[in-house]
GUFISE-373017 format. One record per residue (C-alpha): z, x, y; residue in one letter. Coordinates in steps of 0.25 Angstrom, whole numbers, plus 5000, padded with zeros to 4 digits. Last residue first. Layout:
N
+------+------+------+------+
:   zz :   xx :   yy : type :
+------+------+------+------+
:    Z :    X :    Y :    a :
...
+------+------+------+------+
***
This chain:
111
+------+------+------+------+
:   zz :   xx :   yy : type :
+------+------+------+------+
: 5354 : 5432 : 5416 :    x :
: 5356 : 5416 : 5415 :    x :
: 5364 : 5417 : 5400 :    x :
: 5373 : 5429 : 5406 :    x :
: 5374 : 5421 : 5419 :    x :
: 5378 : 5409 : 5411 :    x :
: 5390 : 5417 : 5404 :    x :
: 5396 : 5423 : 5417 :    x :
: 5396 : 5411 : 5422 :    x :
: 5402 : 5404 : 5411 :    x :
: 5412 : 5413 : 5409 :    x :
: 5415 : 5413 : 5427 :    x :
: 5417 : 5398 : 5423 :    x :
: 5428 : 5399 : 5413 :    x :
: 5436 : 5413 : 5418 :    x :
: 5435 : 5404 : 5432 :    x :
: 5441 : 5390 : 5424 :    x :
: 5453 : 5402 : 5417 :    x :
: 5456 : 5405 : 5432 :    x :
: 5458 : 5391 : 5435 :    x :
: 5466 : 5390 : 5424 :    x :
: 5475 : 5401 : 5428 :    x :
: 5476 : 5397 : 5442 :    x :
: 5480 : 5381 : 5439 :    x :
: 5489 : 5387 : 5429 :    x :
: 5496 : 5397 : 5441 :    x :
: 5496 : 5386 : 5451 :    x :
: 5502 : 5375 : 5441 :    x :
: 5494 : 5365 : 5437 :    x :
: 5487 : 5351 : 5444 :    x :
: 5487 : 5354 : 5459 :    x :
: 5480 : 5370 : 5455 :    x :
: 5472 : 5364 : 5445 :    x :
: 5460 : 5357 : 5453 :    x :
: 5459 : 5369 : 5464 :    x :
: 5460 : 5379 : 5453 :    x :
: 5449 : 5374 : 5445 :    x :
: 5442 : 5372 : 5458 :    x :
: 5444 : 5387 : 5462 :    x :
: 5443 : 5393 : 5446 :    x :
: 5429 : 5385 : 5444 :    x :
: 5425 : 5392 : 5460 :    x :
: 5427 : 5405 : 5456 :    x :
: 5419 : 5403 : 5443 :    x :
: 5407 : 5397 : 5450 :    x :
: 5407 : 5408 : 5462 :    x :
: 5403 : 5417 : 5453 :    x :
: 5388 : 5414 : 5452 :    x :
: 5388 : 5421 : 5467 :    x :
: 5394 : 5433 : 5460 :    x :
: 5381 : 5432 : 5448 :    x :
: 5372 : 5431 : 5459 :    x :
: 5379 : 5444 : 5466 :    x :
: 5378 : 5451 : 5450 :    x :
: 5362 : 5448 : 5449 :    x :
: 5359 : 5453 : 5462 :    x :
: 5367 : 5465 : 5459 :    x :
: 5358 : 5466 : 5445 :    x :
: 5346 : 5465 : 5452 :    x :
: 5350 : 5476 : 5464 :    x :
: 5351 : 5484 : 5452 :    x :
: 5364 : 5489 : 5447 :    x :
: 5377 : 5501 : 5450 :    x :
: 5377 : 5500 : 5466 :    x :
: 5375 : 5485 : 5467 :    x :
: 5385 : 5483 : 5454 :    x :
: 5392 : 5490 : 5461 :    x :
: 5393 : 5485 : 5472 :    x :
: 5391 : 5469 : 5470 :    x :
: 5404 : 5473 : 5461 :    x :
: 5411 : 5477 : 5473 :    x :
: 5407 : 5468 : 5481 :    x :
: 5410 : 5458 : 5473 :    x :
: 5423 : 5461 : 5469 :    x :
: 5428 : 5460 : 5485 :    x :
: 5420 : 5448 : 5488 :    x :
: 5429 : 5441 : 5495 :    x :
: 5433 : 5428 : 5489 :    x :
: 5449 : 5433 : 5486 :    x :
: 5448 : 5432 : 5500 :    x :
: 5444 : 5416 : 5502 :    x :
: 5455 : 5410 : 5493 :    x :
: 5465 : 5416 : 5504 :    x :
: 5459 : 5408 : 5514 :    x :
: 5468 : 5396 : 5510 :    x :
: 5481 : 5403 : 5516 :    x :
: 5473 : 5399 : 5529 :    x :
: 5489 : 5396 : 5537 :    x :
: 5493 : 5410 : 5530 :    x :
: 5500 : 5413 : 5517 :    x :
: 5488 : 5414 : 5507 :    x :
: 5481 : 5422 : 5518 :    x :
: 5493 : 5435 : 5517 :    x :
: 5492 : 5432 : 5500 :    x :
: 5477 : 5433 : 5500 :    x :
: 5477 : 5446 : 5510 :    x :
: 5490 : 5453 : 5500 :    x :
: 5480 : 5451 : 5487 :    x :
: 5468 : 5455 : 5492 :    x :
: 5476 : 5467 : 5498 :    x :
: 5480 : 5471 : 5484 :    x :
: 5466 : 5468 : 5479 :    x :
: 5461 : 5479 : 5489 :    x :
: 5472 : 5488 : 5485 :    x :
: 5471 : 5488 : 5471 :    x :
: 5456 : 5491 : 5472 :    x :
: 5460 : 5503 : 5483 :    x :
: 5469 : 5508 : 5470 :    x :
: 5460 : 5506 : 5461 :    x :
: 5449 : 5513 : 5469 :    x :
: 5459 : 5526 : 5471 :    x :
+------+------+------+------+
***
């Protein structure tokens, strides 16, 4: 029964962004996938299953991943009049798999 409510709740992600994507503010469909769906679920549980330390630890580390997220926007924004949507997606996808790699290998040094 979670999987399926799981499905759901991405399913009507999916059907709220392509509904925005066809209206007059079409742009505020880059604003929902921001929500903080995962988040709070993994602020949760790791807030029921840890220390107050280590959920401390995991919201610093969230606001840390902001620098991956914003690699795969500008390496989107500079590609996307250059290549092909779907090349200028995959690359840019490839940029946030790059920077969100360093992240996670500087907060393992750092910590």
């Amino acid at each position: 029964m979670d999987l399926i409510l799981k499905a759901c709740l991405g399913a009507a992600v999916v059907v709220i962004l392509a509904a925005l994507a066809k209206t007059r503010n079409y742009y505020i469909a880059g604003l929902v996938p921001l929500f903080p769906t995962f988040a709070l679920i993994a602020h949760y549980i790791v807030g029921k299953g840890r220390s107050l330390e280590d959920l401390k630890t995991t919201i610093l580390f969230s606001a840390w991943s902001i620098i991956p997220y914003s690699v795969y926007l500008a390496t989107l924004y500079l590609l996307v009049e250059r290549l092909r949507l779907e090349t200028s997606l995959a690359l840019a996808t490839l940029a946030w798999l790059v920077a969100a790699t360093v992240l996670v290998s500087v907060w393992v040094r750092l910590h």
